[in-house]
C-alpha positions as CSV (number, residue, x, y, z in Angstrom):
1,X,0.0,0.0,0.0
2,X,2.9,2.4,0.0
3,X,2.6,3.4,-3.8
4,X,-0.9,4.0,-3.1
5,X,-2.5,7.7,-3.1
6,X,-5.9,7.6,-3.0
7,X,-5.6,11.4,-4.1
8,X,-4.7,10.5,-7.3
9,X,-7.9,8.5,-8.6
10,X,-9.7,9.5,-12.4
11,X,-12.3,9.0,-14.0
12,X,-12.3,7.8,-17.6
13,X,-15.2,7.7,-19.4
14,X,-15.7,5.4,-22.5
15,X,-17.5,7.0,-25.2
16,X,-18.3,6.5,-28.9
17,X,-14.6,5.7,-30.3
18,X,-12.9,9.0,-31.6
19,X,-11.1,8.6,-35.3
20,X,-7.3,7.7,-33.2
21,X,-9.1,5.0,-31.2
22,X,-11.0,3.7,-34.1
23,X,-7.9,3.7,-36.0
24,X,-6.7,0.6,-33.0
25,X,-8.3,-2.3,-32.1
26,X,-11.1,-1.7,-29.7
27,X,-8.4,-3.0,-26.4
28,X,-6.0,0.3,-27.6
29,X,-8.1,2.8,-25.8
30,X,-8.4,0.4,-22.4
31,X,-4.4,0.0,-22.9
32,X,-4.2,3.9,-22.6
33,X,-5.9,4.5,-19.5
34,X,-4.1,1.9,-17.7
35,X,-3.2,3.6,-14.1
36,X,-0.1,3.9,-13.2
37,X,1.7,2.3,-10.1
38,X,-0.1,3.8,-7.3
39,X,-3.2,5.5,-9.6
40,X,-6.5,4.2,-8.7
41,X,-8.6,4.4,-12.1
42,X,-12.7,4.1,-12.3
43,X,-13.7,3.2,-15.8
44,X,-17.2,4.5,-16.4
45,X,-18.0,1.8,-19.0
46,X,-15.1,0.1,-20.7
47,X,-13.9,-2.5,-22.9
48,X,-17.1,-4.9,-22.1
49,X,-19.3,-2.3,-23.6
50,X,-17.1,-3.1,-26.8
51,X,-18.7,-6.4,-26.8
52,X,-22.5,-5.4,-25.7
53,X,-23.0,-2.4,-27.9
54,X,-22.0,-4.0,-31.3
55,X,-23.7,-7.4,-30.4
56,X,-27.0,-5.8,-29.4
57,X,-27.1,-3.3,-33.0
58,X,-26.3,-6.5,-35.3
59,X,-22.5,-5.1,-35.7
60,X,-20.7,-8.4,-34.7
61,X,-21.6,-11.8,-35.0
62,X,-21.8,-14.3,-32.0
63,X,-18.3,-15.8,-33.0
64,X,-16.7,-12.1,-33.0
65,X,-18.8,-11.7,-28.8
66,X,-17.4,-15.3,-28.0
67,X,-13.6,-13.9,-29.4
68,X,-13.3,-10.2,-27.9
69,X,-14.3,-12.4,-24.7
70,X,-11.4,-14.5,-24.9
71,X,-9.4,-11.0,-25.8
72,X,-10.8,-9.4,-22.9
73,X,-10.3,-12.6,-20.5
74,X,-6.6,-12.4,-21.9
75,X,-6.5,-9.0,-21.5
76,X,-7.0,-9.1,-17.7
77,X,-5.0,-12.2,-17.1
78,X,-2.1,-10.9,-19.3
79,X,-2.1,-7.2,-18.8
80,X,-3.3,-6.5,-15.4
81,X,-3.2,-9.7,-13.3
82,X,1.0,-10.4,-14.2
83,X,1.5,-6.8,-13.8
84,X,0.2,-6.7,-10.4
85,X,-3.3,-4.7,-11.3
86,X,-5.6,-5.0,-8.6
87,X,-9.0,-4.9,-10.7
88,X,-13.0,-5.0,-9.3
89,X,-15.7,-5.4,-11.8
90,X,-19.1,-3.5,-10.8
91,X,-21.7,-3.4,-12.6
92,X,-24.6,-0.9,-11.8
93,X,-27.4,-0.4,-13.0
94,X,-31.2,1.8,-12.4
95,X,-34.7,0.9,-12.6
C-alpha cells in the first residue's frame, strides 16, 4: 500500500470511439488508461461495452462476442493480473 494515493484517482469515461481509437483495435483505448503504479482508475464503461453495444445493434456476430471475450479474459490475465493490477468489476445499474 505504499505506492498508493488515493488522491490521485480519475475518471475515464468510454464514449463513442474518436477517429485515433478507431484507428486501433477496440483494447488500444483500455491500454491507454491503464493507471499507473499507485493511480487508482474508475472506468465509467469500458472494454465490455465493446462487446454489448456492437452485439446488441447486429455489428458483430456471435463468434466475433465469443472472441473479444477471450481478448478481454486475456486482456485481464495478461495485462493486469502479471502486472500486479488490482482490478474489481461493478456493474450498476437503475430501474
Amino acid at each position: 500500500m505504499g505506492a498508493l494515493n488515493p488522491q490521485n484517482c480519475y475518471v475515464k469515461s468510454f464514449k463513442v470511439p474518436n477517429d485515433a481509437e478507431l484507428a486501433h483495435d477496440y483494447l488500444w483505448r483500455i491500454h491507454t488508461q491503464v493507471p499507473s503504479k499507485g493511480q487508482i482508475a474508475i472506468f465509467n464503461r469500458s472494454h465490455y461495452e465493446d462487446i454489448i453495444e456492437p452485439f446488441v445493434n447486429n455489428l458483430i456476430s456471435k463468434d466475433q462476442v465469443i472472441l473479444r471475450c477471450k481478448q478481454i479474459n486475456d486482456f485481464e490475465k495478461f495485462t493486469l493480473v502479471r502486472k500486479r493490477y488490482y482490478h474489481n468489476k461493478v456493474f450498476f445499474t437503475h430501474q
